[in-house]
Structures are given as structure tokens and as C-alpha cells.
C-alpha positions in Angstrom: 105.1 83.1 80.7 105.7 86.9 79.9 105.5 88.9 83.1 106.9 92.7 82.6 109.5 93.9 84.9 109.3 97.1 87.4 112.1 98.8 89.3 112.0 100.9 92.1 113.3 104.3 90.4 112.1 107.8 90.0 110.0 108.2 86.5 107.7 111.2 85.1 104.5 111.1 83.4 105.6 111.3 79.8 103.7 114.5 78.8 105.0 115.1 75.5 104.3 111.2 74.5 100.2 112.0 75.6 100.2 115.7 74.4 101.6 114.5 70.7 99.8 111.1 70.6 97.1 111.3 67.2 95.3 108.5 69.4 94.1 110.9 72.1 90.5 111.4 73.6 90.1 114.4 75.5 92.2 113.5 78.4 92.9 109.5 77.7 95.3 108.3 75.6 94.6 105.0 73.8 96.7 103.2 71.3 98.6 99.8 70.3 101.9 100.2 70.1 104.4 98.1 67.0 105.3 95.3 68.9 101.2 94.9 69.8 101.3 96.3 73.6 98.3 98.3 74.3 99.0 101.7 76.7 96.0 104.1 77.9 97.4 107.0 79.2 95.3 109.5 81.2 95.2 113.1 82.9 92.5 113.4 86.0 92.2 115.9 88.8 93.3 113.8 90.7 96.5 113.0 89.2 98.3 110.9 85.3 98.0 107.0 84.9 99.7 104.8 82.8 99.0 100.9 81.6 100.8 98.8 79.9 99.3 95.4 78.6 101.6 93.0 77.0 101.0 91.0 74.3 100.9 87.2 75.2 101.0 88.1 79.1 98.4 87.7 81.8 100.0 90.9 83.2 100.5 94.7 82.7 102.3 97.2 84.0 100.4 100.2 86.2 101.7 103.9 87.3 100.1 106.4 89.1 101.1 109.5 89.0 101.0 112.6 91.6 99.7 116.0 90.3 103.1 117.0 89.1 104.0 114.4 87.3 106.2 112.8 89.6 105.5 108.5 90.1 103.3 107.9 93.2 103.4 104.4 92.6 104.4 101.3 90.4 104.1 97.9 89.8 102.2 94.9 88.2 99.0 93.8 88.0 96.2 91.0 86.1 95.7 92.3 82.9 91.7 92.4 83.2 92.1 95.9 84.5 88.2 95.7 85.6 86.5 94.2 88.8 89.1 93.8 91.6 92.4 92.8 89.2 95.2 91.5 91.7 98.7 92.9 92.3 101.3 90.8 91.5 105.0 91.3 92.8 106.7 93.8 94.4 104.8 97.6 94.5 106.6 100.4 94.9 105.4 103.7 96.6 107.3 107.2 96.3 106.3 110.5 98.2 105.2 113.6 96.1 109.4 114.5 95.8 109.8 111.1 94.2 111.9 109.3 97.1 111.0 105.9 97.4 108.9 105.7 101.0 107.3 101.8 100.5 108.0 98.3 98.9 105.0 96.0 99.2 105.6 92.2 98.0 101.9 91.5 96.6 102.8 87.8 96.5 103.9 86.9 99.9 101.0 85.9 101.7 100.5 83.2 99.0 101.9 79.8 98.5 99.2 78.7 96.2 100.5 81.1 93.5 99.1 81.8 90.5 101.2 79.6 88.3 99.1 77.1 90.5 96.2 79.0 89.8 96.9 78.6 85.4 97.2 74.9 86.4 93.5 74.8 88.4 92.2 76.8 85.3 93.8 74.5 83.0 92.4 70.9 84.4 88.8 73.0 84.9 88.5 73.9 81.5 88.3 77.8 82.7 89.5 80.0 80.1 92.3 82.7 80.7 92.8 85.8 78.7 96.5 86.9 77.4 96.9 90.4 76.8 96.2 92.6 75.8 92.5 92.4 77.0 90.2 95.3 76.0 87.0 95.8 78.1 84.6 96.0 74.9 85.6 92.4 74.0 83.5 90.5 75.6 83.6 88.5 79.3 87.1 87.5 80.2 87.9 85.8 83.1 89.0 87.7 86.6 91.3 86.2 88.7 91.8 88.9 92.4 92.6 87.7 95.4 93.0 89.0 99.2 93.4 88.7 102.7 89.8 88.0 104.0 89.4 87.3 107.7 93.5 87.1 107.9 93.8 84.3 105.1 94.6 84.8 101.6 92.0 83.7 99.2 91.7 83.7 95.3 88.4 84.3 93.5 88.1 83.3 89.7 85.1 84.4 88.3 84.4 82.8 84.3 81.5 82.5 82.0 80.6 79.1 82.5 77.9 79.2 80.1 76.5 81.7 78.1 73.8 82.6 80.9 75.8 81.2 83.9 78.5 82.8 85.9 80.7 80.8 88.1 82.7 81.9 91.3 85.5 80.2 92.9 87.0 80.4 96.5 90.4 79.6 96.9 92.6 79.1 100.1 96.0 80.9 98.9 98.0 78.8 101.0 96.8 75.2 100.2 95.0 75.2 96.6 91.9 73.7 98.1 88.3 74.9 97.2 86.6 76.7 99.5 83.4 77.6 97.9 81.5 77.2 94.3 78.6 79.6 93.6 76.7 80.3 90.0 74.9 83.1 89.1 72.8 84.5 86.1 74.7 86.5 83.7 72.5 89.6 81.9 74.6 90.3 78.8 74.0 94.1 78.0 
């Protein structure tokens, strides 16, 4: 399994890479790169972002930056970058002078991880998405999780049929199901 690697140093927003780029709308930035990982790079009021989804991996890489350009924070996430994508890993936070202030391990809470997750999909015949995974292709399956009344829990939600969305509660610690629920899925 591909997962991209993070550190904890001090990094820019690469201006001149999104001011030259030919692939650039307005203030986005949107293009395949040779070795097939997709970027979107973007400018907003309220500061740059940067993603990086890897060919072949359920995961990509995410920056914020502050104002200046200087990294706010780091680290990696699900490569569904819509709904509620989880954060995998170690995160790391920097203040607006770039000195590292926080290190957050995403995966702690979780002994059900999501290598046991792929397994669960796997014998439920739920399809899983490599990267990279582009918003206007269609329904892909989101995989979050979180700490909800002070347990961790996973939610998958997949297209189980074309009219028919399914959700799934996991316990993060234990694997075991906590709640099934289908809904109707409007394509527009």
C-alpha cells in the first residue's frame, strides 16, 4: 500500500510553481503531474492550500498555508477530499513564524485501523477508490471516522446500488458493527 510521507519541517507555498503553472483557474491550480499524481493548488483570503493525490494510494498529502506563505499545517489524509475525509498519521501544526507548536497522531485512538478497514471492505464487496480520485467522477466511497461520545468510530458510506446508499458504524477499537442504515441516492 502507497501511503506518502510528511515531516515536521518548515515549507513555503510554492508561488512561482502556481503563478507559472498553464493549468491555472483564476486562483486554483489544477493539473496531473508525469508520474500521474494530481495537485490542486489554491490562493483564498484566507490563506494557500496544497493536495497531493497519489497514484495507486488511498491517501494524499494536504498543506495549509498562513497568509504569508508560511505552512500552518501538514499531513495526510483519505484521498476522497469531499464529505468528512479522515486524517491519517501524524499532523503537524506551525505558528504564523513557521516554528513547529503541535504534533497530533490522527491514528492513536484506533486499534481497528484502517488496513482492517480495506479487509471489512474487501469480504463486503464495498468498493474502494485509489488515487487519484476527482470529484466529477462519479460516487466513490468515503471512509471518516471520529471520536463520538468519547469512542472512536468509522463510517463508510458506498453506493450499494445504483439508487441505494449504505452507511456503516464502526467501533474503532474492536471492528464490530455498530449500525447499518440505507438511504436513497438522487444522482444529479
Amino acid at each position: 500500500m502507497i501511503i506518502p510521507t510528511i515531516d515536521n519541517k518548515f515549507e513555503k507555498f510554492d508561488i512561482d510553481k502556481f503563478s507559472k503553472s498553464t493549468k491555472k483557474e483564476t486562483d486554483v491550480v489544477r493539473e496531473f503531474l508525469p508520474n500521474g499524481n494530481y495537485i490542486e493548488m489554491s490562493m483564498a483570503n484566507s490563506g494557500k492550500y496544497y493536495t497531493e493525490s497519489y497514484k495507486d494510494s488511498y491517501f494524499m498529502i494536504s498543506k495549509s498555508y498562513y497568509t504569508s506563505g508560511n505552512i500552518k499545517d501538514k499531513g495526510i489524509m483519505f484521498n476522497v477530499p469531499w464529505g468528512a475525509p479522515f486524517q491519517k498519521g501524524i499532523w503537524y501544526g506551525f505558528d504564523e513564524n513557521g516554528k513547529l507548536i503541535k504534533e497530533v497522531d490522527y491514528d492513536k485512538p484506533y486499534k481497528y485501523t484502517f488496513e482492517d478497514i480495506l479487509k471489512f471492505c474487501e469480504k463486503e464487496v464495498i468498493p474502494i477508490t485509489k488515487g487519484p480520485v476527482l470529484q466529477s467522477t462519479g460516487f466513490h466511497t468515503i471512509i471518516s471516522r471520529r471520536i463520538e461520545n468519547g469512542k472512536p468510530i468509522w463510517e463508510i458510506e458506498w453506493l450499494k446500488k445504483s439508487n441505494r446508499v449504505e452507511n456503516i458504524i464502526l467501533d474503532g477499537i474492536s471492528g464490530k458493527v455498530i449500525s447499518r442504515r440505507e438511504s436513497e441516492f438522487i444522482n444529479n
